[in-house]
NUTOR-849144 format. One record per atom (N, C-alpha, C): x, y, z negated; residue in one letter. Coordinates in pm, whole numbers, plus 32768, in hexadecimal, padded with zeros to 4 digits. Each point is the difference from the previous one (the first is absolute). Layout:
N
XYZA
...
***
This chain:
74
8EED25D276BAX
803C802F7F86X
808B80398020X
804280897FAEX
804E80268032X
806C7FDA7FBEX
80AB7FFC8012X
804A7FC77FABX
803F809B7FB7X
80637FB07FB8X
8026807B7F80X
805D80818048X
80327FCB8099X
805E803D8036X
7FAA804A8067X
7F837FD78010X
7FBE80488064X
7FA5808C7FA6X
7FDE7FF37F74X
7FA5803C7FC3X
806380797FB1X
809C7FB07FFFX
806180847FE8X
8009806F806FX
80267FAB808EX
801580518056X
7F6280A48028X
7F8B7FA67FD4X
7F8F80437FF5X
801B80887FBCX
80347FCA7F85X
800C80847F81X
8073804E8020X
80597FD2805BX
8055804D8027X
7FE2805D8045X
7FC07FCC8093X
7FE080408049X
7F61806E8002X
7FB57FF67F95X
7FB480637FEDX
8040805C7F91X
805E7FED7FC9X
804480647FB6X
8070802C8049X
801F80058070X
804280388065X
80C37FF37FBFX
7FF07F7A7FB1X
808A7FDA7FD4X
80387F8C807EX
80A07FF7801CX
801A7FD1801BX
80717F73801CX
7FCC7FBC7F87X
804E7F707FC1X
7FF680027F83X
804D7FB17FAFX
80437FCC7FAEX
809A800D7FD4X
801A80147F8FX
807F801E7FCDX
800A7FB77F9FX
806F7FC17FC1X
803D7FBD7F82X
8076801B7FBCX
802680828023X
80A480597FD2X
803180008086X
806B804D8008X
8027803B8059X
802A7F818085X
80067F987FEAX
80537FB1803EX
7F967F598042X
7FA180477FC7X
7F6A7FBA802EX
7F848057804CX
7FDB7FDD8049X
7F7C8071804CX
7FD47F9D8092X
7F9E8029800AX
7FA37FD0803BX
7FAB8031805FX
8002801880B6X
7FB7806A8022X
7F537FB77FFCX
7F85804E800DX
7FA87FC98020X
7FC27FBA8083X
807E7FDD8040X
80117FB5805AX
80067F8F8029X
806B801C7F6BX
80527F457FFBX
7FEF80137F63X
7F927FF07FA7X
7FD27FC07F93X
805E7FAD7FBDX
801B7FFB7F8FX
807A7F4D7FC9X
80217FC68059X
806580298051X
802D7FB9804FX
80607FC17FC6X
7FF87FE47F65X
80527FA07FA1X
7F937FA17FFCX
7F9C80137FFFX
7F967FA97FDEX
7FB0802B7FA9X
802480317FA8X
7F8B80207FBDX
801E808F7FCAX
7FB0801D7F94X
7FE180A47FEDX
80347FC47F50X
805B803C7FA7X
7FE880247FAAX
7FAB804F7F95X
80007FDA7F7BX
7FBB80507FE0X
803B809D7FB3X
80A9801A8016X
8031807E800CX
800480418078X
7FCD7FDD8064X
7FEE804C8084X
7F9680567FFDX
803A80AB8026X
7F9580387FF6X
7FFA80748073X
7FBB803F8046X
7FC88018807DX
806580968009X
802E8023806DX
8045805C8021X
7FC3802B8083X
808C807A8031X
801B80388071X
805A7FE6806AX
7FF77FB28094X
8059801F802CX
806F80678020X
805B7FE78002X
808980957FD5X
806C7FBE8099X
7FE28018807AX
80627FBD8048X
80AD802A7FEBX
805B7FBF800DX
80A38053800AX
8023802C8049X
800580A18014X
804F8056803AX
80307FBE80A0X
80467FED803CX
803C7FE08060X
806980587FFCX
80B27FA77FEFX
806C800C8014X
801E7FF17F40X
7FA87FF17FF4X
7FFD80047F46X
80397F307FCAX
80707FE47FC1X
80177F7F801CX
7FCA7FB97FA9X
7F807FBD7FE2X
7FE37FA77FBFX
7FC87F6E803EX
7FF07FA97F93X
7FE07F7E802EX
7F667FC78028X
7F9F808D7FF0X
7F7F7FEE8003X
7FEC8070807BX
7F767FDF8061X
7FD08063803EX
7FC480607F97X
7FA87FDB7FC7X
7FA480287F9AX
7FEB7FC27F70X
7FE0806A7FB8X
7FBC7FE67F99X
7F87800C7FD7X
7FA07FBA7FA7X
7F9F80277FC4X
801780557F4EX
7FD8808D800EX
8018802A7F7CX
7F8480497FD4X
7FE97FFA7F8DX
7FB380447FA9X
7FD680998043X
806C80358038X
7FE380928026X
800B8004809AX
7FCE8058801DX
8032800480BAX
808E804C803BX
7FF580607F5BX
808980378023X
80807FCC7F9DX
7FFF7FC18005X
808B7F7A7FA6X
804B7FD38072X
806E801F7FCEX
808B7FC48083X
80417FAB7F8AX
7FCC7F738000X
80567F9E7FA2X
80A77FE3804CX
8041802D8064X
80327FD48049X
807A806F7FB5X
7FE380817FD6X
804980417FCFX
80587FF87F53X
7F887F887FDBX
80077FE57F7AX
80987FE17FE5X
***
């Protein structure tokens, strides 16, 4: 039987999405699943968006809704 984090990562990965997002300051790659522990139920499936390099923020990446969203500029 599969668990809830394995049957997300499924739907992720045949819809060619990559993670989880919860606003800008939450995300999730399909890598590392809730690595809070668990999955909310406002979490909803995005794009990885990596940051620039030389660009200064506190995240490598984000997960966003679009592929072309630079939350970093917000």
């Amino acid at each position: 039987m599969k668990t809830v984090i394995e049957i997300v990562a499924d739907y992720l990965k045949y819809n060619e999405l990559d993670g989880l997002q919860n606003g800008a300051e939450c995300g999730c790659s399909i890598d590392d699943l809730a690595p809070c522990g668990e999955i909310q139920s406002s979490c909803s499936t995005g794009y990885k968006v990596d940051v620039p390099v030389g660009v200064e923020c506190e995240f490598d990446f984000y997960i966003c809704e679009n592929k072309d969203d630079k939350p970093w500029q917000e």
